[in-house]
C-alpha positions as CSV (number, residue, x, y, z in Angstrom):
1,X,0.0,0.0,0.0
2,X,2.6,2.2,0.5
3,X,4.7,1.8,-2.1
4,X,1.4,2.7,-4.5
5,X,0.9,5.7,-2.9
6,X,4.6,7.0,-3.7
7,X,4.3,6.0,-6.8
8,X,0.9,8.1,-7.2
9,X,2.7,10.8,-5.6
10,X,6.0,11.0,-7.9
11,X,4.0,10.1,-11.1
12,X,1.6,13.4,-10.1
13,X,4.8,15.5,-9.2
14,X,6.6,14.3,-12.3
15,X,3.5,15.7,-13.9
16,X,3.3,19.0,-12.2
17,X,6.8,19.5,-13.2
18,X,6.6,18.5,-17.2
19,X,3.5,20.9,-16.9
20,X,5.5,23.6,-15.7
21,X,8.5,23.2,-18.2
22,X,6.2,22.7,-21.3
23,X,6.0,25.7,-23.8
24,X,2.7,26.0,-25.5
25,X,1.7,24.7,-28.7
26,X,0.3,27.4,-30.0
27,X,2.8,30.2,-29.4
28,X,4.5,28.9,-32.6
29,X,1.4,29.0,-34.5
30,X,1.0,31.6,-37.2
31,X,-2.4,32.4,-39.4
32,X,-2.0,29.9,-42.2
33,X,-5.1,31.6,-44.5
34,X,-3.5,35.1,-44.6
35,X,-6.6,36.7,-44.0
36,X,-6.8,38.9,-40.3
37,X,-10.8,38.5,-39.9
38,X,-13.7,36.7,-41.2
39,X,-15.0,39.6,-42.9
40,X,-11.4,39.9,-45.5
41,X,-12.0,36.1,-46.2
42,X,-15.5,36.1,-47.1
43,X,-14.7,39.2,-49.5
44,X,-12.1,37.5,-50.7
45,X,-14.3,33.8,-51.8
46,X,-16.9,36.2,-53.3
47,X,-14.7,38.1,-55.4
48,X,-13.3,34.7,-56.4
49,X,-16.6,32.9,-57.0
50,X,-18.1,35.9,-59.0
51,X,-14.8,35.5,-61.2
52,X,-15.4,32.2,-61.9
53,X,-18.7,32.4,-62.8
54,X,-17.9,35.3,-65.0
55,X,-15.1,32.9,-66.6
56,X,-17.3,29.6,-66.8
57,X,-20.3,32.2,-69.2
58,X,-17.6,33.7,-71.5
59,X,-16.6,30.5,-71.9
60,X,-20.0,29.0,-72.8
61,X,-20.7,32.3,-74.7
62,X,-17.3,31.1,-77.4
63,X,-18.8,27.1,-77.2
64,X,-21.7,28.7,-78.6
65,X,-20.7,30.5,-80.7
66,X,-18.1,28.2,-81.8
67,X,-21.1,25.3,-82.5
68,X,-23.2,28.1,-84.4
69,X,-20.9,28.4,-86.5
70,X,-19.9,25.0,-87.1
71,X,-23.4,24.2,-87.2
72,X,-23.5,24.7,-91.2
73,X,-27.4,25.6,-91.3
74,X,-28.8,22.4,-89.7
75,X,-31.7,24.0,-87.8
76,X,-31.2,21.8,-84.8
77,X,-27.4,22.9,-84.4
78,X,-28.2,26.1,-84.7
79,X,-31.4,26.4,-82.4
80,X,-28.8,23.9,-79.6
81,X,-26.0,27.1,-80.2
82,X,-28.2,30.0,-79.9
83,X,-29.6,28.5,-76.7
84,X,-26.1,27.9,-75.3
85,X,-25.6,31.6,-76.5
86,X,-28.7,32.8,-74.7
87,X,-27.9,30.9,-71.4
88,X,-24.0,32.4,-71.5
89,X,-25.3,36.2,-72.0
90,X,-27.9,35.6,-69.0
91,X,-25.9,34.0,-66.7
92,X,-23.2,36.5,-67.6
93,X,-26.0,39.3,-67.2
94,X,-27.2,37.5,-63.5
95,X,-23.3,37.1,-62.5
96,X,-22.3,41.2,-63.1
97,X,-25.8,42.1,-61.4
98,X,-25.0,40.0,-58.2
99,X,-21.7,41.6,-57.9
100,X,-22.9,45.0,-58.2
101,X,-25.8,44.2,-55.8
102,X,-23.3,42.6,-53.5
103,X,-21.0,45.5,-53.7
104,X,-23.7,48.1,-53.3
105,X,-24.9,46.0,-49.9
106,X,-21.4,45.4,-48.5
107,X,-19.5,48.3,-49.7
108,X,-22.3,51.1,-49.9
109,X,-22.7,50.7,-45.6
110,X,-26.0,48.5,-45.9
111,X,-24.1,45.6,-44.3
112,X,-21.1,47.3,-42.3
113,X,-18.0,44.5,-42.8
114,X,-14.7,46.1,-41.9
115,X,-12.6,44.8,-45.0
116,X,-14.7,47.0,-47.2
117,X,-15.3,45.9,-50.7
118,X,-15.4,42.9,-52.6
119,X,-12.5,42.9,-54.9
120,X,-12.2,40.7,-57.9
121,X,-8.7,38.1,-57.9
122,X,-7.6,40.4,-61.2
């Protein structure tokens, strides 16, 4: 019995004493997403996102307009490429209007965030 009871007793003190002498694990640690708040990293994914959706309609505006005009007059090829067209310019259309609405919310002081605007990546 009371050799368990020094062993209880050292094992806590040994303890105590590697608790004292640690350094802390996150003293070393450093922000690894470069942004200082929530607000500068949420900017920062919108402007992103509304880049890439600007991106992926240009680039189904040219498919379109690529198969229109490889279409040589078949009515089918050319009704499939005018819709393609017509999707491209509206989601192009609804992609510029949410950024501006965005912009106007966040930027114009409807929705204070304190990294300002919404910046596109280029």
């Amino acid at each position: 019995m009371n050799r368990k009871i020094r062993t209880l007793i050292a094992a806590g003190l040994t303890n105590v004493a590697l608790a004292a002498l640690a350094t802390p694990a996150y003293a070393a640690l450093t922000n690894p997403i470069g942004y200082n708040s929530l607000d500068d990293l949420i900017s920062a994914v919108l402007g992103y996102l509304f880049a890439a959706a600007g991106l992926i309609a240009v680039t189904f505006l040219v498919v379109g307009g690529i198969q229109y005009m490889m279409s040589g007059g078949d009515k089918m090829g050319v009704q499939a490429a005018q819709g393609k067209i017509t999707g491209a310019l509206v989601g192009l259309v609804i992609a510029v209007c949410s950024f501006l609405i965005v912009d106007l919310v966040i930027c114009k002081g409807i929705l204070e965030m304190s990294s300002g605007c919404v910046t596109l990546p280029f």
